[in-house]
C-alpha positions as CSV (number, residue, x, y, z in Angstrom):
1,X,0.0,0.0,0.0
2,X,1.4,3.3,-0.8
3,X,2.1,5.2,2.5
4,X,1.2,8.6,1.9
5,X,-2.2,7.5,-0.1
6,X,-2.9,5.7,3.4
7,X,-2.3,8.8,5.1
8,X,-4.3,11.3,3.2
9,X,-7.0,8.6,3.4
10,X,-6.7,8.7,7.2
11,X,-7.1,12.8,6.8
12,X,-9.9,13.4,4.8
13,X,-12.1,10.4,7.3
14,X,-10.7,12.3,10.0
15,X,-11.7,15.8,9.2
16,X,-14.8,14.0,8.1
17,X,-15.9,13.0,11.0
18,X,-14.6,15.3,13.2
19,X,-15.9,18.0,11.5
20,X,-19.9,16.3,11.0
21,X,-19.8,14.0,13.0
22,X,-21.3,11.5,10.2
23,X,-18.6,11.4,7.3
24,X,-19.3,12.5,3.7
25,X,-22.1,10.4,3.0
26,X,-24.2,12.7,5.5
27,X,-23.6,16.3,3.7
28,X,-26.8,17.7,2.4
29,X,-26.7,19.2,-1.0
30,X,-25.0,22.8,-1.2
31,X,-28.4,25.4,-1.0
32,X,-25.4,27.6,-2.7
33,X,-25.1,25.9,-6.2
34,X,-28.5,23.6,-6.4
35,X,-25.9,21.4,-8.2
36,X,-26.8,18.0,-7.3
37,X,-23.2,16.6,-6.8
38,X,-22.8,19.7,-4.5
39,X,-19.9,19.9,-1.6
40,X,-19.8,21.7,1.1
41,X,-16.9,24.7,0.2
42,X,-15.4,24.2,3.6
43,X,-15.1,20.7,3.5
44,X,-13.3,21.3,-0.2
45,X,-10.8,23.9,1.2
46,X,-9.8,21.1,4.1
47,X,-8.9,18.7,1.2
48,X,-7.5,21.1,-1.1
49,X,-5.3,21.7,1.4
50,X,-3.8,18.5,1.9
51,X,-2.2,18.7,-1.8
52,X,1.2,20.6,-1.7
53,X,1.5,24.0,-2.4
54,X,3.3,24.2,-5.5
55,X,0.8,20.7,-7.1
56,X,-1.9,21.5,-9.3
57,X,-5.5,20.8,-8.8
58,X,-7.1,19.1,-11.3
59,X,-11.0,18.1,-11.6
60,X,-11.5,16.8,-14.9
61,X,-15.9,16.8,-14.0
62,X,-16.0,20.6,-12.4
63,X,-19.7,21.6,-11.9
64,X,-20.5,24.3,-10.5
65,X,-16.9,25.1,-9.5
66,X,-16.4,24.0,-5.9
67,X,-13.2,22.3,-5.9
68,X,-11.7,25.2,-8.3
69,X,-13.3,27.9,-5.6
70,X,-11.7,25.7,-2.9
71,X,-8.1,25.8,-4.4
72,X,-8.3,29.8,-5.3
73,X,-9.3,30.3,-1.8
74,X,-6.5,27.8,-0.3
75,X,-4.1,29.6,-3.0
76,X,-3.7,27.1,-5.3
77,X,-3.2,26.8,-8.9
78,X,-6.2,24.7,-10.4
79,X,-7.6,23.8,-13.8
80,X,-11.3,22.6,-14.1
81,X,-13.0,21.1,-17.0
82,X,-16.7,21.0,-17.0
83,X,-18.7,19.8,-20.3
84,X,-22.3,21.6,-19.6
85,X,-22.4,24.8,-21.0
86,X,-24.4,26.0,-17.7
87,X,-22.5,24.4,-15.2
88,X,-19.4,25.5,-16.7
89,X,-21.0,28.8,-16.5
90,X,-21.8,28.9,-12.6
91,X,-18.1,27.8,-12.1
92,X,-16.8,30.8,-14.2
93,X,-19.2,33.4,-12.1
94,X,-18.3,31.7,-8.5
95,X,-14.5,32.1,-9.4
96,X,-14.9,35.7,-10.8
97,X,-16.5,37.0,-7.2
């Protein structure tokens, strides 16, 4: 098993739990995006953070934009591909603000 997968893994449970007290399954959809894969920001910026500084964040399935809102908030470089024109178009208005 690669160590520092296993690690990260025990990170993101922690915070999980810690944090709601029921994991990731638990989190209601985000009232922010009505997108209906929708995560909370907060949790996002905790995981974003776990990547290095200097990486870059990829998410090849963007939505609404909340891993790329998550990285320009935790100051990291990002690139987000999204294939619904409206979707695509939320991302591009939440990253603008």
């Amino acid at each position: 098993m690669n160590t520092s997968f296993g690690v990260q893994k025990e990170a993101v449970k922690k915070l999980c739990i810690e944090d709601h007290g029921q994991g990731a399954i638990g989190f209601q959809l985000s009232n922010q995006t009505n997108f209906i894969m929708g995560k909370p920001t907060p949790l996002m910026e905790r995981l974003v953070s776990i990547v290095p500084e200097e990486s870059i964040i990829l998410d090849p399935f963007a939505g609404s934009g909340t891993t790329l809102v998550a990285a320009k908030n935790t100051d990291r470089q990002f690139i987000g591909i999204e294939k619904g024109k409206e979707y695509a178009a939320v991302a591009g208005k939440r990253l603008s603000a």
